[in-house]
C-alpha positions in Angstrom: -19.0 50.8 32.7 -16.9 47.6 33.4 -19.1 46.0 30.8 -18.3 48.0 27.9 -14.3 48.1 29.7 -14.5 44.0 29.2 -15.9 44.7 25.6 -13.2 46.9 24.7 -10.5 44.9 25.9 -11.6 42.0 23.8 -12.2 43.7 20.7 -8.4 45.5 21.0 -6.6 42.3 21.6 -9.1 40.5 18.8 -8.0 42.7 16.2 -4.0 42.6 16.9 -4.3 38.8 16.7 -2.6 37.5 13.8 -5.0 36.1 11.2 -3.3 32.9 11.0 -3.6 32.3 14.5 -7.3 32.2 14.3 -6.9 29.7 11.3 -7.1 26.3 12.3 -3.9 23.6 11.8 -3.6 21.5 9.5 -4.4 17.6 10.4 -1.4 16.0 9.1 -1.2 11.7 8.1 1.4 9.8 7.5 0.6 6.9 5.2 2.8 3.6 6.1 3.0 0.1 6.0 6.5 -1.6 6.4 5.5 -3.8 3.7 5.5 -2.4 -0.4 3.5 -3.0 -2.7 0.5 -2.3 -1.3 -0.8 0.7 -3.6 0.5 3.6 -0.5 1.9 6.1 -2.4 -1.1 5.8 -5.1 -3.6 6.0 -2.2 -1.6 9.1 -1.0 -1.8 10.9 -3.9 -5.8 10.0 -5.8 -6.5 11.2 -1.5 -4.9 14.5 -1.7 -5.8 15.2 -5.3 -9.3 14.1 -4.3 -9.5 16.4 -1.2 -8.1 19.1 -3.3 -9.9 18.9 -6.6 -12.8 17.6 -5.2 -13.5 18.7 -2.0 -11.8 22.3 -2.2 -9.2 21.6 0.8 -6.0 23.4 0.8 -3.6 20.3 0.4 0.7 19.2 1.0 1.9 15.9 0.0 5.2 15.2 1.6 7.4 13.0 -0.2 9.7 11.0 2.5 10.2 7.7 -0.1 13.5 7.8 -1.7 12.0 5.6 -3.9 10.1 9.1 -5.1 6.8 8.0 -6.8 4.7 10.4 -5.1 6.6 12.7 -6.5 6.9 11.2 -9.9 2.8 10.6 -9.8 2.6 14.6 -9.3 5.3 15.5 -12.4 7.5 14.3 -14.7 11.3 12.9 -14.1 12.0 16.2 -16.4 10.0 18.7 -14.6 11.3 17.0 -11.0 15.1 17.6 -12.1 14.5 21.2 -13.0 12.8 22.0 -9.4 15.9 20.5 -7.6 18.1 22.1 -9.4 16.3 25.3 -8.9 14.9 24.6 -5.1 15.9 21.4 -4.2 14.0 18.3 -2.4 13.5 17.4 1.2 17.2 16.1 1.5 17.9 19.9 1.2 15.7 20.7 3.7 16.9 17.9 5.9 20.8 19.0 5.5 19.7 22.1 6.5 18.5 21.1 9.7 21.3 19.0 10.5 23.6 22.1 9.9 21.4 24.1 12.5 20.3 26.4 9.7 16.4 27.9 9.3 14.8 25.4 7.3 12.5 27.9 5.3 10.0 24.9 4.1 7.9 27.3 2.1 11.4 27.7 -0.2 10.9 23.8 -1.1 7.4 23.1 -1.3 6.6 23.2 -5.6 3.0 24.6 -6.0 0.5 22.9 -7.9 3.0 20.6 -9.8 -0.3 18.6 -10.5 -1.8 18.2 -14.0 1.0 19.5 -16.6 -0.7 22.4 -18.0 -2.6 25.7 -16.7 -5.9 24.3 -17.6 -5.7 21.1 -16.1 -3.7 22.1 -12.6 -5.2 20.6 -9.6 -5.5 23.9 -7.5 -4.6 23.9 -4.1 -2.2 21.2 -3.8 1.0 21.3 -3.2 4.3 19.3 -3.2 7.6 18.5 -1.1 9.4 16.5 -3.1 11.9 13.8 -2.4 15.3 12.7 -4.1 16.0 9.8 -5.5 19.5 9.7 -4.9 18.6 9.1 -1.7 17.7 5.5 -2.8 19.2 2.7 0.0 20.3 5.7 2.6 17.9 6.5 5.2 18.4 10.0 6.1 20.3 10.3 9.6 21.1 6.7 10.9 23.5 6.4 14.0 23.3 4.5 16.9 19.4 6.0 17.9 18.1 5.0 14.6 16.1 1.6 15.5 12.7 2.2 16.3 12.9 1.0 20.3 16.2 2.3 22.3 16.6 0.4 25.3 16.1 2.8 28.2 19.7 3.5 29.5 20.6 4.0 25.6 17.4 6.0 25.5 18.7 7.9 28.9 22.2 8.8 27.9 20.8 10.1 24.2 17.8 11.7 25.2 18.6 15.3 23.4 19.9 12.9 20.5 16.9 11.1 20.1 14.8 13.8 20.2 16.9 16.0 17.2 16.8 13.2 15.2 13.1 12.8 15.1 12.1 16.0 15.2 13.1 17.4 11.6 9.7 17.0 10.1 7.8 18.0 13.4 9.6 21.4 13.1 9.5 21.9 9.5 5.4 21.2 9.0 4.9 23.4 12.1 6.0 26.3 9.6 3.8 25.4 7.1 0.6 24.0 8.6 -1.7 26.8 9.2 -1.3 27.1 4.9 -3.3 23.8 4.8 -6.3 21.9 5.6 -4.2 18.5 5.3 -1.0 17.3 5.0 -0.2 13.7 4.0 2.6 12.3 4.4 3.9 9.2 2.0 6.3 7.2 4.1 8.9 4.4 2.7 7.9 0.6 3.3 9.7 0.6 7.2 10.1 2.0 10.1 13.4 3.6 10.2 14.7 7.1 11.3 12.5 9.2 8.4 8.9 7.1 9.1 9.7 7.6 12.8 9.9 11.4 12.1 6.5 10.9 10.2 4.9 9.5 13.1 6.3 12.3 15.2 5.1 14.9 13.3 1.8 13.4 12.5 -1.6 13.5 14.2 -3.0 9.8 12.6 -1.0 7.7 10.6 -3.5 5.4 7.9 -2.2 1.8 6.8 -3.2 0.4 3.2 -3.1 -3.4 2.9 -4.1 -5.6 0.6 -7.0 -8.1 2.1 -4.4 -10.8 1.8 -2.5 -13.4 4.5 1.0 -11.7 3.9 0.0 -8.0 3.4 -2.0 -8.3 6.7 -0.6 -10.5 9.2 1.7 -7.4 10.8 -1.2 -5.0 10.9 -1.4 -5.5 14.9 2.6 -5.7 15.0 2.7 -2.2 13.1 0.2 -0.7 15.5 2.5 -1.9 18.4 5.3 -0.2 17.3 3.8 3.1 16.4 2.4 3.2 19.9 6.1 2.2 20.9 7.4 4.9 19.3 5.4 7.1 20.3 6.2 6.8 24.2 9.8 6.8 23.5 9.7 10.0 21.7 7.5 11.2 25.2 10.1 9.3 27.5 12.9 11.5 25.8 11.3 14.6 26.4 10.9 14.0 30.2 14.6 12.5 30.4 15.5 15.7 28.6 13.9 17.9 31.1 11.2 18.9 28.9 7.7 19.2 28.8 6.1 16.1 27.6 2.2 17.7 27.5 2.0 18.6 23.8 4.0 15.4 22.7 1.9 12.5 21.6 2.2 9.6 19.4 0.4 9.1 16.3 -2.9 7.3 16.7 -3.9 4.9 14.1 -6.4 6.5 11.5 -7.5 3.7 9.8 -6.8 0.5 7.3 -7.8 0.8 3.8 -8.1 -1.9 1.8 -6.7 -1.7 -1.7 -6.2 -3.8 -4.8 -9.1 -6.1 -3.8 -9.3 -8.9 -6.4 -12.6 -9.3 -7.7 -14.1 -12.9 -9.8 -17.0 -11.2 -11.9 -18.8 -8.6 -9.9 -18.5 -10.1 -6.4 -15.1 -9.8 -4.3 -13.5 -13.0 -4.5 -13.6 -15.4 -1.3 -10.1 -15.2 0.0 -10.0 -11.5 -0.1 -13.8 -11.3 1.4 -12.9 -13.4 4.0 -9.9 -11.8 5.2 -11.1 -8.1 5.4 -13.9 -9.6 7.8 -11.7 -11.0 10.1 -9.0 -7.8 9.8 -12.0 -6.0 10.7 -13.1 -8.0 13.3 -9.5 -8.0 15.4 -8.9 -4.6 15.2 -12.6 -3.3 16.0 -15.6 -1.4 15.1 -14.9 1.0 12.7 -11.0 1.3 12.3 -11.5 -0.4 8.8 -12.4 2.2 6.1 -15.6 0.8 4.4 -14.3 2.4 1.0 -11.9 -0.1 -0.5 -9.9 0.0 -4.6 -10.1 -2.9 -7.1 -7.4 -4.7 -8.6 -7.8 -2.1 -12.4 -5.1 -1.7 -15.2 -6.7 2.1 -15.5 -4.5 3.2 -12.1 -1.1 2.1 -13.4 -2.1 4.3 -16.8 -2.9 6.8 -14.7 0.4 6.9 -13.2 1.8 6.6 -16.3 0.7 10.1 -17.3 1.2 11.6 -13.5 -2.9 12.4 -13.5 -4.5 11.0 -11.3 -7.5 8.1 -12.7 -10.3 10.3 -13.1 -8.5 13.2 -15.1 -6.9 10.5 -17.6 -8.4 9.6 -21.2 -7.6 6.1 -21.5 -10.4 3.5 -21.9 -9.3 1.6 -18.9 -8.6 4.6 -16.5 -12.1 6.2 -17.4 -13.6 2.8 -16.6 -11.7 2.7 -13.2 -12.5 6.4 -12.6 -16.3 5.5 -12.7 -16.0 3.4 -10.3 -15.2 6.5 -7.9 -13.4 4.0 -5.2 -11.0 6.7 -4.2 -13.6 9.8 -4.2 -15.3 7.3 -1.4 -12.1 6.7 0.3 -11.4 10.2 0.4 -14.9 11.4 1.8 -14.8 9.0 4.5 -11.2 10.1 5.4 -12.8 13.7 5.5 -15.3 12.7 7.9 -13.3 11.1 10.3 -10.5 13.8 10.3 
């Protein structure tokens, strides 16, 4: 009798759980490197159309770049002005949130903007775009915007702090059991919007050309990630709040991209400095995948496609190559 009572009970409350409870969350990335120019935003988007078109994974690129080429690689400046007229961007979202208003994410987030037409639309992936208006403001600012407080500063501003850095935290939270993966395409620093990105995200992934100047703050930017990270804790405790659920994003990985070949063979200067890279920051942080330096990505920008759905010689050459269907399966794996 208590047997089948225990049975019943557990059946009851199975079926009055909501079915998006039982779904799991999304993993969400931020993509960042405080320096440009290191092919981010294209490895952001060839990873969620990849993942999408490829792999069948529900997918939402968040734009945070006021430069806005994420979004620009997903439609045209045409198409882009007619959604924020119609919906908006993430600004909107953001000016909501500072006005205390229900952010509504879902209201903002352009389906399938991908491929132009019906026939070619990449199903299953999804766009928050940015504004490019927003070009030289970093959204917020104040006195809390560096990346390190000091600790009294820190103390005084605690609720402050913790507002601030919380806007995409809250907003993805809404949206995350839609997904399998959210990526998140940060600008080149780390001000008050990458900070939120780190916040909100699980892992954050670095690309980096295997250069001198492209690597040399790889360890630095791993430093203050972790740093922000505990600050964000440290404010929740100084708040009064529980800290258990609050974490810092851990470092995903490093992909190499825009690797300069001479022939066939990666040339020595590049060879030589992914093996030390991957010898000071360890076994397996590294992504084995890596992209070439090849004309046929910047004509596949050029037609917002990504390289293996665009008809130019060079991109169908480049698309052959499936570099970034390798990236993408090994970022599967590890997340």
């Amino acid at each position: 009798m208590a047997v089948c009572l225990v049975l019943y009970c557990i059946t009851r409350f199975a079926s009055k759980t909501p079915k998006d409870a039982l779904m799991p969350k999304a993993k969400v990335l931020a993509f960042i490197n405080y320096k440009g120019g290191v092919a981010k935003t294209t490895t952001t988007y060839h990873v969620g159309c990849c993942l999408a078109q490829h792999l069948g994974k529900r997918v939402l690129l968040v734009d945070i770049d006021p430069q806005t080429n994420l979004t620009f690689l997903c439609a045209s400046i045409e198409e882009w002005e007619k959604f924020k007229k119609t919906k908006g961007t993430i600004n909107s979202m953001y000016r909501r949130y500072l006005e205390g208003k229900s952010l509504d994410p879902k209201y903002f987030i352009w389906k399938e903007p991908v491929g132009g037409n019906i026939k070619q639309r990449i199903q299953g992936l999804d766009l928050i775009p940015c504004d490019i208006d927003l070009l030289g403001e970093d959204l917020g600012g104040g006195d809390l915007a560096g990346p390190i407080p000091s600790f009294e500063l820190l103390k005084r501003h605690a609720d402050k702090y913790i507002k601030d850095r919380s806007f995409l935290r809250k907003a993805l939270r809404e949206v995350e059991n839609d997904y399998d993966y959210i990526l998140i395409d940060c600008p080149p620093n780390l001000y008050l919007m990458t900070q939120n990105a780190l916040v909100a995200s699980r892992w954050y992934v670095v690309t980096a050309i295997p250069d001198h100047l492209s690597t040399i703050g790889l360890s630095i930017l791993q430093q203050k990630a972790r740093r922000i990270g505990e600050s964000f804790k440290h404010a929740h405790t100084l708040a009064g709040g529980d800290a258990g659920p609050v974490r810092a994003a851990e470092l995903g990985g490093v992909i190499f991209v825009r690797v300069r070949l001479g022939g066939s063979m990666i040339t020595n200067v590049h060879f030589s400095t992914m093996v030390q890279v991957r010898s000071s920051l360890g076994h397996g942080v590294c992504f084995e995948g890596h992209t070439t330096e090849l004309i046929g990505y910047g004509e596949a920008a050029e037609q917002s496609l990504p390289v293996w759905m665009t008809n130019t010689k060079n991109a169908i050459s480049a698309a052959r190559k499936g570099e970034y269907e390798q990236i993408t399966n090994e970022l599967a794996k590890r997340f």
